[in-house]
C-alpha positions as CSV (number, residue, x, y, z in Angstrom):
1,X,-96.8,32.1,-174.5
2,X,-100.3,31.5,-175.1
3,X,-102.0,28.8,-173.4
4,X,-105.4,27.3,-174.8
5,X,-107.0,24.1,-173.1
6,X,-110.0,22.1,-174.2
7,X,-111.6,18.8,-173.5
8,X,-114.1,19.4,-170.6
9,X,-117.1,18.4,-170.5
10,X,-120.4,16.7,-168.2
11,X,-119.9,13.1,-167.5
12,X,-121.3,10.7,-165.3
13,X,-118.9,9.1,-161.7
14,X,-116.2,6.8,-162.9
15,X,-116.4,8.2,-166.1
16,X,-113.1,9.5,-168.1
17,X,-112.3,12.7,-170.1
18,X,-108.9,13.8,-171.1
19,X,-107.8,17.6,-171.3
20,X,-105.7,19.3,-173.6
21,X,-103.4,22.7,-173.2
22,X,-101.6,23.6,-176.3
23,X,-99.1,26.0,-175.6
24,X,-98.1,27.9,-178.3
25,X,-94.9,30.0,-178.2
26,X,-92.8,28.0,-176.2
27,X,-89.6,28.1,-176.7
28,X,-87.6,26.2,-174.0
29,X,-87.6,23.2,-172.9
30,X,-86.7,25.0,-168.9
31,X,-90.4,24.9,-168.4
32,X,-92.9,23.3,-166.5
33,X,-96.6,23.3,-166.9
34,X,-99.8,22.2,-164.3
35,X,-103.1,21.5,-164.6
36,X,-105.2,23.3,-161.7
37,X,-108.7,23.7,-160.7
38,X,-111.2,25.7,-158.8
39,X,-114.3,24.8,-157.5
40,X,-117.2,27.2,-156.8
41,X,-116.4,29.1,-153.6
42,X,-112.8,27.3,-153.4
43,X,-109.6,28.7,-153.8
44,X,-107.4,27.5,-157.0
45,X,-105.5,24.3,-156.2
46,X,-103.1,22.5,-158.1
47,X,-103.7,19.2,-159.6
48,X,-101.3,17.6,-161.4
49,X,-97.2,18.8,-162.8
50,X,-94.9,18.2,-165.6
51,X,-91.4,19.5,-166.2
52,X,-90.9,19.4,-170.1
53,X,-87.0,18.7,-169.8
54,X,-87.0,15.1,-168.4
55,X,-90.8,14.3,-167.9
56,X,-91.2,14.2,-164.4
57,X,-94.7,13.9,-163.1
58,X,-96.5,15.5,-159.8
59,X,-100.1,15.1,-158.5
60,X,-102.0,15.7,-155.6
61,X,-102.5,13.2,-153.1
62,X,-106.5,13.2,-154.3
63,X,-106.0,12.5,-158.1
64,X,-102.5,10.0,-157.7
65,X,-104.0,6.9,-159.3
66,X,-106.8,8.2,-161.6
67,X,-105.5,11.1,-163.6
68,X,-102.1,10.8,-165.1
69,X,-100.4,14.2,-166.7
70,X,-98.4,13.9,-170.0
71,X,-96.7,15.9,-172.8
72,X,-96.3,15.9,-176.5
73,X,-93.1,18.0,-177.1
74,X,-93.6,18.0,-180.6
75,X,-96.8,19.4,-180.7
76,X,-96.2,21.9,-177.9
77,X,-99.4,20.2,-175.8
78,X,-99.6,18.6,-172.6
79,X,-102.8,16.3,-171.3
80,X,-104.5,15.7,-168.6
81,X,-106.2,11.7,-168.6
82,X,-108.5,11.7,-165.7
83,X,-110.1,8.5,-165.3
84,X,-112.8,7.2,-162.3
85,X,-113.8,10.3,-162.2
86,X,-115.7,11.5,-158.9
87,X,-118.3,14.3,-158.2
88,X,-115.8,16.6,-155.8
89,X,-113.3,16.5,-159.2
90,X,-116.0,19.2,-161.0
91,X,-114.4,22.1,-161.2
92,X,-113.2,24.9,-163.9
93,X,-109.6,23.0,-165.0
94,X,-106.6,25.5,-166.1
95,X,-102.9,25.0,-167.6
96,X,-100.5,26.8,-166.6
97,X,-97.1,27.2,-167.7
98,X,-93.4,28.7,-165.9
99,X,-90.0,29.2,-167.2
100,X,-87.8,27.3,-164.8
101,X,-88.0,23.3,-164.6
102,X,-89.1,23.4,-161.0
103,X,-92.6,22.6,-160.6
104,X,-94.4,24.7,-158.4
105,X,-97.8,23.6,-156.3
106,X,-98.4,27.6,-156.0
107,X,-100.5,29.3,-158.5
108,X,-98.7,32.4,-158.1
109,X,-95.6,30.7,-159.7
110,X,-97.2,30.5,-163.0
111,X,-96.8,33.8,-165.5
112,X,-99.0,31.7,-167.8
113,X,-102.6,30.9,-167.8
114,X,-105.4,29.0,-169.9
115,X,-108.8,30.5,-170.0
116,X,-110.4,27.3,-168.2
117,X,-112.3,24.6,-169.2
118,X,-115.2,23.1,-167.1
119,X,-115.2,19.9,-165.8
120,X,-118.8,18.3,-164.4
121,X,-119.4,15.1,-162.8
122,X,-122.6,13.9,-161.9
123,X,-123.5,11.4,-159.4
């Protein structure tokens, strides 16, 4: 599975920008994907959760409210909407992807990665 995310960008507080992860290669809907993000001198922290067999959503108690994570089976991509966006959301964003429906709020539970895409909000 090969993971590519775009959509990042600089935007101004309470601002929106939406992410995309295309994931090419998967074959199963026993999957789950997750947006995460790191800031600078931070440790990798998950964000938001889908499970691609049934659609159910998971976010962190920071983001519940302004970003919302979705899916496109048919085209293979899953989104990130983040709207009212704050300063302390900037950050590098990446999709991940596991086999297995469960989705899991540990990085280390994710054999697949995006390369990152940076997200900047100014005050």
């Amino acid at each position: 599975v090969q993971l590519q995310a775009s959509g990042g960008g600089l935007v101004q507080a309470g601002e929106s920008l939406r992410l995309s992860c295309v994931a090419n290669g998967r074959t199963s809907n026993d999957a789950a994907s997750a947006w995460f993000r790191q800031a600078p001198g931070k440790e990798r922290e998950f964000v938001a959760g889908i499970r691609w067999s049934g659609g159910n959503t998971y976010y962190t108690d920071s983001v519940k409210g302004r970003f919302t994570i979705s899916k496109d089976s048919a085209k293979d991509t899953v989104y990130l909407q983040m709207n009212s966006l704050k300063p302390e959301d900037t950050a590098v964003y990446y999709c991940a992807l596991r086999w297995g429906s469960t989705v899991h709020r540990s990085a280390q539970l994710y054999a697949f990665w995006g390369q990152g895409t940076q997200v900047t909000v100014s005050s």
